[in-house]
Wavefront OBJ file of the C-alpha trace (Angstrom):
o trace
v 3.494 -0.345 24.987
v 2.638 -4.039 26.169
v 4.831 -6.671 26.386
v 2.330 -8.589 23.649
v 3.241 -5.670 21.839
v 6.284 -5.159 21.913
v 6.711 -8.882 21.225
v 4.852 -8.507 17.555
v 6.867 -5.699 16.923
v 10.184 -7.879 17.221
v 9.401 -10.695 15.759
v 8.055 -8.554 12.345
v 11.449 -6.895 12.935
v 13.372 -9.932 13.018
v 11.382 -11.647 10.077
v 11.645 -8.191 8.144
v 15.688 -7.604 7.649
v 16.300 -11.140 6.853
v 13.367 -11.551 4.205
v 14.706 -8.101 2.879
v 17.859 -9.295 2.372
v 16.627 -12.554 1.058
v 14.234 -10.976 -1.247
v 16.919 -9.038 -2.909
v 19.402 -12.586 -2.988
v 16.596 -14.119 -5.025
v 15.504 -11.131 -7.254
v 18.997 -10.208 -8.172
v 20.975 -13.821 -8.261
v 18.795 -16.382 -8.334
v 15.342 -15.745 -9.979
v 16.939 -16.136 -13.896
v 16.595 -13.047 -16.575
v 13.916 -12.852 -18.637
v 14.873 -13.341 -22.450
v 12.628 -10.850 -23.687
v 13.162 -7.773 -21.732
v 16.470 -8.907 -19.775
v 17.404 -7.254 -16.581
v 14.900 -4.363 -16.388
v 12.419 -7.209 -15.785
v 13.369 -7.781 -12.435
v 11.169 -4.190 -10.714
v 8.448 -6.919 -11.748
v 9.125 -8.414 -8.685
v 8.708 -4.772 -6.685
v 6.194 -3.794 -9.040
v 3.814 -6.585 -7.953
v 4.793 -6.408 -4.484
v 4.186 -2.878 -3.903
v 0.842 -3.005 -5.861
v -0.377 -5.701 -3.085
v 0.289 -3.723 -0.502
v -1.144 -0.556 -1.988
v -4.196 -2.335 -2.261
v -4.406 -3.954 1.148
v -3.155 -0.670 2.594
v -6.413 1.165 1.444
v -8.995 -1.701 1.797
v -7.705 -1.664 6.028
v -8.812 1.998 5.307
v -11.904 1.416 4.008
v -12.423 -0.760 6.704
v -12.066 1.720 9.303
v -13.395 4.409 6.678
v -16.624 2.717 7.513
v -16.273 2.039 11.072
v -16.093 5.917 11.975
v -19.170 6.660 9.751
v -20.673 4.123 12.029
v -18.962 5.905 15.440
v -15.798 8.053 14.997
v -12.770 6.641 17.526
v -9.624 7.959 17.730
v -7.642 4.322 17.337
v -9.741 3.776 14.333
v -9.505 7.530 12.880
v -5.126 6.826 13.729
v -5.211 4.201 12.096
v -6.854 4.690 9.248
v -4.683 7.469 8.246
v -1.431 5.728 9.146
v -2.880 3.085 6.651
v -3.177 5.583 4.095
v 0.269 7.514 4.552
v 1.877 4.410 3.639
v -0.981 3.392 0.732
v -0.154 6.782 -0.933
v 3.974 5.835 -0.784
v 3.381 2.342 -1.830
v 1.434 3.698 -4.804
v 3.526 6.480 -6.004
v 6.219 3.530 -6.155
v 4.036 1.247 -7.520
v 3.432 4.407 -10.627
v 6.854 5.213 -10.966
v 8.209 1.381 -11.360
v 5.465 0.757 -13.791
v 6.560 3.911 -15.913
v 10.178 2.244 -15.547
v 8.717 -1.231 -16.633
v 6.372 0.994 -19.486
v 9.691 2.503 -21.228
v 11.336 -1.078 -21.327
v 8.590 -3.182 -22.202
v 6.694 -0.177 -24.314
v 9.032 2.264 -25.243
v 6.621 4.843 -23.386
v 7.117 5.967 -19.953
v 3.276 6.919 -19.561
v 0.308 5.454 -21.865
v -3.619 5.897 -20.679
v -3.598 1.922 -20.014
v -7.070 1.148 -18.028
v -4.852 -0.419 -14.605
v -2.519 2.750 -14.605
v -5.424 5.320 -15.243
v -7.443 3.684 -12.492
v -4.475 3.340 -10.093
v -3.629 7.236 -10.262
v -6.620 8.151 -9.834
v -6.777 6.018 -6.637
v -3.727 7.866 -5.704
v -5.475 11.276 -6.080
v -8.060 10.156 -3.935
v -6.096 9.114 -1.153
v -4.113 11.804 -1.333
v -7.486 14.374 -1.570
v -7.578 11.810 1.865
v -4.728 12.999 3.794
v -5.495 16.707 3.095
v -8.753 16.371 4.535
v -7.735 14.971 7.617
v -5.392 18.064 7.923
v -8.219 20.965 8.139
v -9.532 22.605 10.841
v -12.249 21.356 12.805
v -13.155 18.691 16.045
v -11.687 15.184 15.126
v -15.128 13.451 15.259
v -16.132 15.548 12.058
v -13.029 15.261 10.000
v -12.945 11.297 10.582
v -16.729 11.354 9.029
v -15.756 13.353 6.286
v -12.596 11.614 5.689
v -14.422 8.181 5.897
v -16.199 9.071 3.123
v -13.466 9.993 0.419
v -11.586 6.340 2.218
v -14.922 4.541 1.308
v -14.632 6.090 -2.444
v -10.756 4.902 -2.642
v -11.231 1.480 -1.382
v -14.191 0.877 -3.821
v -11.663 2.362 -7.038
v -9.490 -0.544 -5.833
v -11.288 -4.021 -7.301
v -11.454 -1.543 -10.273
v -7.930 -0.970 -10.327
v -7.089 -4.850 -10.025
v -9.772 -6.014 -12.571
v -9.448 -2.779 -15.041
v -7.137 -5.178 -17.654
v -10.079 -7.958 -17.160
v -12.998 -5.626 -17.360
v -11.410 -3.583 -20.055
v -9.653 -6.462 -22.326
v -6.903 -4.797 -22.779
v -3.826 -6.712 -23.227
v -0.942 -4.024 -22.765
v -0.600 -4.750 -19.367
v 0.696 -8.323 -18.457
v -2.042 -10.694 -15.944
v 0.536 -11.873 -13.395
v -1.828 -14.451 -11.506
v -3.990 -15.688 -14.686
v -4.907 -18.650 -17.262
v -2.304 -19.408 -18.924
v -1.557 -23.299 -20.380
v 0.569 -25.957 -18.236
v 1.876 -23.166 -16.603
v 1.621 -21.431 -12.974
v 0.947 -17.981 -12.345
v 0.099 -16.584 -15.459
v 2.955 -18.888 -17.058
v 5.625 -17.102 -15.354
v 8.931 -19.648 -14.678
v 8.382 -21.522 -11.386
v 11.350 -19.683 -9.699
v 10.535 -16.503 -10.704
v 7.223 -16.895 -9.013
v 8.947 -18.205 -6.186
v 10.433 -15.133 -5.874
v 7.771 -12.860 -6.708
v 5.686 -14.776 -3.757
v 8.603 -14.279 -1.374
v 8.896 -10.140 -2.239
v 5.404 -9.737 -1.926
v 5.172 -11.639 1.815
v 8.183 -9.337 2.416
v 6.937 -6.199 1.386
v 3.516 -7.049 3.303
v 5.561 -7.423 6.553
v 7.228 -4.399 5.882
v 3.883 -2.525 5.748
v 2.385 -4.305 9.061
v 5.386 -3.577 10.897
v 5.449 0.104 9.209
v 1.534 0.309 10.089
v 2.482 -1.108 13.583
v 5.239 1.726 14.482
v 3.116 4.998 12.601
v -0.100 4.062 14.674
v 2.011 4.044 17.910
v 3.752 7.249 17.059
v 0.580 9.206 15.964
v -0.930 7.886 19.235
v 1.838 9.463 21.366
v 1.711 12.140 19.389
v -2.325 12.358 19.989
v -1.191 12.571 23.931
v 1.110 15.025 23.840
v -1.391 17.147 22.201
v -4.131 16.638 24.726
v -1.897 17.070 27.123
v -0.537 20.478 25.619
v -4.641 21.729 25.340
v -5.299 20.973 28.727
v -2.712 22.904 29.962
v -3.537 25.685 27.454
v -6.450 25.533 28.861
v -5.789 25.723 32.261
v -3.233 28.441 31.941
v -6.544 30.653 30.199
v -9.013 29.860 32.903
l 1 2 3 4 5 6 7 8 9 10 11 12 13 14 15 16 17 18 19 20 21 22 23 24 25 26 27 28 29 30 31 32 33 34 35 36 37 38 39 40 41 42 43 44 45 46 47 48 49 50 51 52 53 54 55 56 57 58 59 60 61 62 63 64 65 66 67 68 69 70 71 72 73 74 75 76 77 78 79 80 81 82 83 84 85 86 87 88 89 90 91 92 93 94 95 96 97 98 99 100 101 102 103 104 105 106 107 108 109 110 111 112 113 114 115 116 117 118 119 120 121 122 123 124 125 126 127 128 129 130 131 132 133 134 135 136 137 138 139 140 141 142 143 144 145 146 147 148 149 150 151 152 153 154 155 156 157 158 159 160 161 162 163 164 165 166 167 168 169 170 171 172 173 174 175 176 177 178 179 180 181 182 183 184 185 186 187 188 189 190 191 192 193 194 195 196 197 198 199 200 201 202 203 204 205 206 207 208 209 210 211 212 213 214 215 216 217 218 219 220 221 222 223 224 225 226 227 228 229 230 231 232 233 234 235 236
């Protein structure tokens, strides 16, 4: 690891436990209770946060998706999947504190709403994802077939954000929309504050996550190497 690297990795830590700890100060204490719903409004703040990061998790995939259809690498086939590990866990949160936020605000814990229909389906996708990249076969072919199922998920996911938009649905709430004299959807100014503040949190958490899984995998990627050369040196 170089000492640029290890650098960035320190300073996300650093910025990472005290935002965490922050995050949680102004979610819990701070950010006031929502007279409609009360306390179970606060996994809002989560909710959103892990959303984002779902998202941005599988559009860095998509991005390398279509850099190994162009020319498989290794760095971009590692990190690519790291990306997607942590997509997958950010959106299986993301489902299960909506269906926590669906029996308070709906009295349902599941309903086919457009934006969670779309967003499991991007979860089956990504996780069709990770099994491909577990089957047999040279690297070089399982990173093109791989790309292609990434390419598919990162398409689903402007459908996933604009499903409530494209659909007109109004079951599930527009956090960043129109909304009169009023920011963010006309959410109270400190509650936004604080929705703002868990989502940059949350997004470090995933860069430094993304940071740490791509150099594990990569050791991981040597010792294996390693292991098959002497394999194969032991058989000749």
């Amino acid at each position: 690891m170089s000492k640029v690297s290890g650098i960035i990795d320190k300073l996300l830590f650093f910025t990472l436990v005290p935002s965490f700890f922050l995050a949680l100060w102004l979610v819990f204490i701070w950010s006031p209770v929502e007279r409609v719903m009360g306390a179970p409004q606060k996994i809002f703040y989560f909710h959103v946060g892990c959303a984002w990061v779902a998202f941005l998790a599988f559009i860095i995939v998509g991005y390398y998706s279509v850099r190994n259809l162009i020319k498989p690498n290794m760095n971009h086939h590692i990190a690519a999947g790291i990306s997607a590990e942590i997509g997958v866990i950010f959106t299986t949160v993301t489902l299960l504190s909506g269906m926590i936020w669906g029996k308070s605000s709906w009295n349902t814990w599941w309903t086919w709403e457009p934006r969670l229909a779309t967003t499991l389906i991007l979860w089956f996708i990504y996780v069709a994802y990770l099994f491909v990249r577990k089957m047999e076969g040279s690297w070089e072919n399982i990173a093109r077939l791989s790309a292609v199922f990434g390419i598919i998920g990162c398409i689903n996911v402007p459908i996933v954000f604009m499903a409530i938009r494209w659909w007109n649905t109004k079951l599930h709430p527009v956090v960043f929309g129109e909304g009169k004299d009023q920011s963010g959807g006309g959410i109270a100014p400190e509650m936004l504050l604080t929705l703002l503040f868990s989502i940059f949190t949350i997004t470090v958490l995933y860069a430094f996550l993304m940071r740490k899984g791509i150099e594990i995998e990569k050791m991981r990627d040597t010792v294996r190497r390693a292991k098959n050369r002497a394999i194969s040196r032991l058989a000749s």
